[in-house]
N, C-alpha and C positions, 0 to 999 in steps of 0.2 A: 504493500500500500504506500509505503515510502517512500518505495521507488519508483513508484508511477506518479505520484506529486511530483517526485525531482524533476523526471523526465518531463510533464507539465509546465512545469516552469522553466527551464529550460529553451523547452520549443513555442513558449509566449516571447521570451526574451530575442530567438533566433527573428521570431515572426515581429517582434515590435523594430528589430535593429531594420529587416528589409525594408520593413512596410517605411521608415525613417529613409533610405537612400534610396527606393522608387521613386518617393516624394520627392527627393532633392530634385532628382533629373527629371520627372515631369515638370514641376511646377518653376523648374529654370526653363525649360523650353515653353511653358506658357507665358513665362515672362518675358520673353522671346517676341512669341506669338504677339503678343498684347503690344508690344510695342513696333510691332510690322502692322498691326492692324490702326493703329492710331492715325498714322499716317494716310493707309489705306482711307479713312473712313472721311477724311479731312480734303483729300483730293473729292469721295462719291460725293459728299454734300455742297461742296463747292462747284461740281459739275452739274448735280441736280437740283440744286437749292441756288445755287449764285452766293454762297456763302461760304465762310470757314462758322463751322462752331467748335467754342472752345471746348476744352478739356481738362479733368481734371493735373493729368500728366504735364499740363504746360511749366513752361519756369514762371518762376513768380515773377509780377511788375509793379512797379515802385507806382505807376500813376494812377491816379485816377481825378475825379472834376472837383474841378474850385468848391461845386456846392455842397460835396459831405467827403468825407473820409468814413476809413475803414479799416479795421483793426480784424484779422482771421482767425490768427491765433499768437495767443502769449503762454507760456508752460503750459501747454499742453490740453486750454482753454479757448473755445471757438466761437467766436461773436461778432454780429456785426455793431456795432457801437453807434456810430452816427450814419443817419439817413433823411434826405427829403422825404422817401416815402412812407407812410406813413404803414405800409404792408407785410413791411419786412425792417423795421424798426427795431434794434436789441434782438433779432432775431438770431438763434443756437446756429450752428452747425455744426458738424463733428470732422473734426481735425482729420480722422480718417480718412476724410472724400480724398486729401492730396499727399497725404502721407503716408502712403503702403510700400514701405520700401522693397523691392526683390529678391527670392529669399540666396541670391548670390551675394550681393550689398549687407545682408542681415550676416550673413556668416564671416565674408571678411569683416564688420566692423566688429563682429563677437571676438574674433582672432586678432584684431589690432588691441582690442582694449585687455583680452588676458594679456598681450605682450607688455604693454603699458603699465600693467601696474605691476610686473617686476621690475621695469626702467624706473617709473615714480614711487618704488617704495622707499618711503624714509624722507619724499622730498615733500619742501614749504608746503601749506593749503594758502586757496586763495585766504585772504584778509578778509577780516567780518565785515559786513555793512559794503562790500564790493561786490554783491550778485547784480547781474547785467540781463535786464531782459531782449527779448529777443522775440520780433515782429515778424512774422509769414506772411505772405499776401495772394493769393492763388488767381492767378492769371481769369478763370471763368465764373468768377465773381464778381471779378471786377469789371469782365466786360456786362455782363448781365444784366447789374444795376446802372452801367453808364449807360448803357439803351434805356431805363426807366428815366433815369434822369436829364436825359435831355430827349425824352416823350418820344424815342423811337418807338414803333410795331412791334411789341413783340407776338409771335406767335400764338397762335390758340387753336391752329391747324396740326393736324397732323404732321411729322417730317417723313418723307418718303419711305425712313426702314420699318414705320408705325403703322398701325390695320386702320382701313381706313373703311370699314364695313358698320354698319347702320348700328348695330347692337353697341359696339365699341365708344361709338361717336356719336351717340341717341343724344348726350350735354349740349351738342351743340346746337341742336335745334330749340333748343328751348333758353327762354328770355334769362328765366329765372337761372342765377349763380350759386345754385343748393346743391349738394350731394345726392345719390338718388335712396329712396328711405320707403322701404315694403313696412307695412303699416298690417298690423290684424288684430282685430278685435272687437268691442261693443262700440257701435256708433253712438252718434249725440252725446258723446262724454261721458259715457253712462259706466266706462271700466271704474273703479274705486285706484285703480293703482296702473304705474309704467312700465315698463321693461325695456330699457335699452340695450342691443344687441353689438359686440365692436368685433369684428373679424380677425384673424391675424392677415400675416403677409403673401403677398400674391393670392391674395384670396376674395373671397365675394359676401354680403346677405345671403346669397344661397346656401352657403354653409349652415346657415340657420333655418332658412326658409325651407329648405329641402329637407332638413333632416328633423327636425324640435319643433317648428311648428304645428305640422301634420298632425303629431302623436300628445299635443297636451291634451289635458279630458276637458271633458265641455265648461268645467264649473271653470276652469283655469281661463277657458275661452272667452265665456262671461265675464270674467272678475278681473284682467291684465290687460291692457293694450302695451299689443308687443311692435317694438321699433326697432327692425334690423338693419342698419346703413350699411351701404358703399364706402368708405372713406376714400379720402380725396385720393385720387389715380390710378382708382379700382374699381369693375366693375363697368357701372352704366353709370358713373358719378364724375363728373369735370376731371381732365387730366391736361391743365395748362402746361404748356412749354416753358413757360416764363418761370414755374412755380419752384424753389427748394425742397418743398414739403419739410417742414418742418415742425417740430411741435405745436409751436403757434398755430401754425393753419390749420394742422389736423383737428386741433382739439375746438379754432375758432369756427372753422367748419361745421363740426358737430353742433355747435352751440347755436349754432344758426339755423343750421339745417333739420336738427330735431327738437332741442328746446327749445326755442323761440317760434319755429317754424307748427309743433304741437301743442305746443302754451303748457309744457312738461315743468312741473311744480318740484315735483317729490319722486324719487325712480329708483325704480334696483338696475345694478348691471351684468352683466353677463360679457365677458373678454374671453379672447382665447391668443395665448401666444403672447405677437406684437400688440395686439388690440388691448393688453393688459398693460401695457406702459400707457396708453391712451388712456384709457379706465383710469389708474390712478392720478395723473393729471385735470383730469375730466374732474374727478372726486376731492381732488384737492381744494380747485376751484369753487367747488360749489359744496361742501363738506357739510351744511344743515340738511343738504335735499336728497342724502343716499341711504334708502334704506336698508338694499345687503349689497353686497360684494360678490364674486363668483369667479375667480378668475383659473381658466385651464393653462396650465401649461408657461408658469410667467419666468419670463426671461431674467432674471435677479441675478448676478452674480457678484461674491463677496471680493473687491480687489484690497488686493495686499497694497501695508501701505509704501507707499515708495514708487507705486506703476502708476503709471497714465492710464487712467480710468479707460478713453474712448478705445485706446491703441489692446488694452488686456483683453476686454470685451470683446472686442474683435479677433484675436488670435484666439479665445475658448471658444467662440460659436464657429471660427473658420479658419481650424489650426491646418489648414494645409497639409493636408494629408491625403493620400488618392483609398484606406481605408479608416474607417465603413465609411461605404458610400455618399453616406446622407453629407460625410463631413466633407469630403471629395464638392460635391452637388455647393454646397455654402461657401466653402471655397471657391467656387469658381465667380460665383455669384457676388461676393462681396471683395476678394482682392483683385478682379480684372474688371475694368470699365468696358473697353472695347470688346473683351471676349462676351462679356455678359450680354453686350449691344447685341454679339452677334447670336447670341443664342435666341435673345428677342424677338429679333428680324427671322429667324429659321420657324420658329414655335408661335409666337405669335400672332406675327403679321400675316402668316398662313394658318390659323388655327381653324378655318371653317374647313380645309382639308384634312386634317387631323381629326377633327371633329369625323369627319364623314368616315376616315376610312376606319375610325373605334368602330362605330356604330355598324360600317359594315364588315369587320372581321367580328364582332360581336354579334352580328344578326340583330341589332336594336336591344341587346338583350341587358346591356349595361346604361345607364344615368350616367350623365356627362357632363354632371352639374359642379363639380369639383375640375375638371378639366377645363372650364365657363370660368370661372375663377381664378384658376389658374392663368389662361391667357389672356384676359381682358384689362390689360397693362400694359404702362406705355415703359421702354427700359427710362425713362428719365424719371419719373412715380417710384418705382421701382428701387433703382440705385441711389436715388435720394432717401427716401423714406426708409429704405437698410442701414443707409448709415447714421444720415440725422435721427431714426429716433431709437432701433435698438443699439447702436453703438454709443451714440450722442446725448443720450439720458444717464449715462452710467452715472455720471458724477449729483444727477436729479434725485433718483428713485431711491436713496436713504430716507433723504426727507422729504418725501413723499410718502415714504411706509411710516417714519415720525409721527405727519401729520394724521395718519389715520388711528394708526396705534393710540394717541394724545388727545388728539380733538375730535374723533368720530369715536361714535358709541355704536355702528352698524356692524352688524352679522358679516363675518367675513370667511370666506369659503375657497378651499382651494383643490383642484381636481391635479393627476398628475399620471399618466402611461407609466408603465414601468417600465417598458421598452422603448419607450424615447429615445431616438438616437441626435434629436435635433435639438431641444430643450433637453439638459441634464435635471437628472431625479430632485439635488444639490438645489439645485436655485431654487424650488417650492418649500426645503426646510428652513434657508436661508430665510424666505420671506415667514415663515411659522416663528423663526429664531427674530424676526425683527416685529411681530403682532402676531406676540404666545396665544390670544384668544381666536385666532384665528383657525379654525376646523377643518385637517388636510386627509385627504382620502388619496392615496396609491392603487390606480387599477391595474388588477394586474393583467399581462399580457395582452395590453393597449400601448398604442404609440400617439404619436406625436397628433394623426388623422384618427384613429379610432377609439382615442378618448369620445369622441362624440358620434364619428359615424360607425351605423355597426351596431351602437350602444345607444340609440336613440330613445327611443323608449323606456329605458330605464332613465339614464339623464332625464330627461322630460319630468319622470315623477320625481327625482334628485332636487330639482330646480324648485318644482312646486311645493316640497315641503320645505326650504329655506324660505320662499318667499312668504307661507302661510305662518312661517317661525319669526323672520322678523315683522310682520304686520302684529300679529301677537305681541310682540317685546314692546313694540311702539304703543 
């Protein structure tokens, strides 16, 4: 028995050291790749567009207009500071969009600084009160908002590598600037209570509306009006050119588009994933009006002290690795720009083919309402919204569990796959370890997707007895 553990261990070590130099040489030839396609994509838009757009790969530039300044980042801290416009004002970004170094770059400067500190061992430190900050400025930022600021066009159109099919693009025909929000329940204001619905990423309302809707019982149907949004760059809900997507928006969005837009008083919520940093911002804000919590699968990670909050985050969720897969898939997706563009433009932009040919190797015999979700993204929604909010909150979402832990007295609930391979187990105890009264459930042999689908109907009654528990507590 000994000796088959030894042997075990052993051959995890054999397998973790390959799976560590596969990685290297893939993800050095995607870094490769990514930077022959930069170029690449910088000629198609300027032959099909009559334009260069920028990137985040550019070198940084010192200008920008007489009428505001712009500050990107200072240790490791991303912001815009001053602006005419009043849209994107103090608005986050996350230092990540332009600083993914490659992991060739990563390795010699790990091998320069072990050398380093046997050259500087023993020599001076700097002098106290002599720390030097130090400015970044990223080249497509700065053209961005110089188009805002002196009232250039920006887009609202599609760009030619984006699906430019009627479901995609349904925003545009309509006046109204709201998110798109499936609405069920008792009319004439007759539900007693709300339920707001937040998606994760590359995802849709469908997620909800297909699978928890359906299956709640009648009296739930009666008693709740349930509100499942689009968030912005998903779905059937606006996906500006122009936009960073950023917390502000997402969450000004929502407030627009379901509370204001529902005359929504008092709500429980329901997040899954990404949709759970939304949720808590969401709840921060408005911390008298929530009466439970629900959050699947929340992205929380504990960084040690000493890391750069956005940059740690980002290597746990996309440590570049070609196994498991999922971690392979997030990797591609959050350190390559142009690869990820181009994954867009292949899945995407042709997704009513894909669509088709499921449905006919399936015989119609599969729902394709996760796949709907999946495609109905523009990569600029997408690659923003990855890094501005789950990379770019890390340094937020303490105090944010702070304030709920402190200032909200609402039911809080937390669901968690135990086979998650995309969210780790870790971050749900994390957030239990940060609001003890919080009530975490591990299912088992569910992941990341069938924490809820699969399991609908149970969730469904899951939901309805917290909601019937905090009504009660209230």
């Amino acid at each position: 028995m000994a000796g088959m553990c030894k042997m075990g261990s052993v051959l995890k070590f054999i397998g973790g050291v390959l799976n560590k130099a596969v990685s290297f040489v893939v993800f050095s030839v995607l870094d490769l790749l990514d930077f022959i396609l930069c170029y690449g994509y910088k000629v198609a838009d300027f032959c099909i567009e009559a334009e260069w757009r920028p990137c985040y790969c550019s070198s940084a530039k010192e200008a920008i207009t007489s009428s505001g300044k712009i500050l990107v980042s200072e240790q490791g801290e991303s912001k815009i500071v001053s602006l005419n416009s009043s849209k994107l004002q103090l608005e986050d970004i996350s230092d990540t969009l332009y600083s993914r170094p490659s992991l060739v770059a990563e390795v010699s400067k790990l091998t320069v600084n072990e050398l380093k500190k046997f050259k500087l061992d023993g020599t001076a430190k700097t002098k106290k009160g002599s720390t030097r900050s130090t400015f970044t400025i990223n080249s497509i930022i700065v053209e961005m908002l110089q188009g805002k600021m002196v009232g250039r066009q920006l887009h609202h159109i599609p760009t030619w590598s984006d699906c430019d099919c009627k479901f995609c693009n349904s925003w545009t025909s309509s006046s109204k600037d709201t998110l798109y929000v499936k609405a069920q329940g008792p009319k004439d204001n007759k539900a007693r209570e709300d339920v707001i619905f937040i998606h994760g990423f590359i995802s849709s309302s469908a997620f909800w509306t297909e699978t928890l809707f359906p299956n709640f019982s009648d009296t739930a149907k009666s008693t709740y009006r349930f509100l499942a949004v689009d968030l912005l760059g998903f779905g059937r809900s606006p996906k500006p050119a122009d936009s960073l997507y950023t917390l502000r928006e997402h969450v000004g969005m929502i407030e627009k588009s379901v509370l204001e837009a529902y005359e929504v008083k008092s709500f429980h919520i329901v997040a899954h994933s990404l949709g759970c940093i939304l949720a808590l911002a969401l709840a921060v804000k408005h911390p008298g009006s929530i009466k439970s919590l629900t959050l699947l699968t929340p992205p929380y990670f504990l960084v040690p002290k000493g890391e750069a909050a956005t940059q740690y985050v980002m290597r746990k969720l996309a440590p570049r690795r070609v196994w498991p897969v999922m971690a392979f898939c997030s990797s591609l997706a959050c350190w390559y720009e142009h690869i990820s563009r181009t994954i867009c433009l292949v899945i995407c932009k042709n997704h009513r083919l894909w669509e088709f040919l499921t449905k006919l190797v399936t015989r119609n015999r599969v729902r394709t309402f996760l796949m709907e979700g999946f495609f109905c993204h523009t990569h600029n929604a997408a690659w923003h919204t990855l890094h501005n909010i789950i990379c770019g909150t890390a340094t937020k979402l303490d105090r944010y569990l702070d304030v709920v832990r402190d200032r909200m007295k609402c039911d809080v609930n937390i669901f968690h796959g135990k086979d998650d391979e995309v969210i780790p187990l870790e971050c749900t105890f994390n957030v239990q370890r940060k609001i003890p009264r919080a009530r975490v459930k591990v299912v088992e042999n569910k992941d990341h997707i069938t924490i809820v689908v699969g399991r609908q109907k149970v969730f469904a009654r899951e939901l309805e007895e917290i909601w019937n528990r905090s009504s009660r507590s209230h």
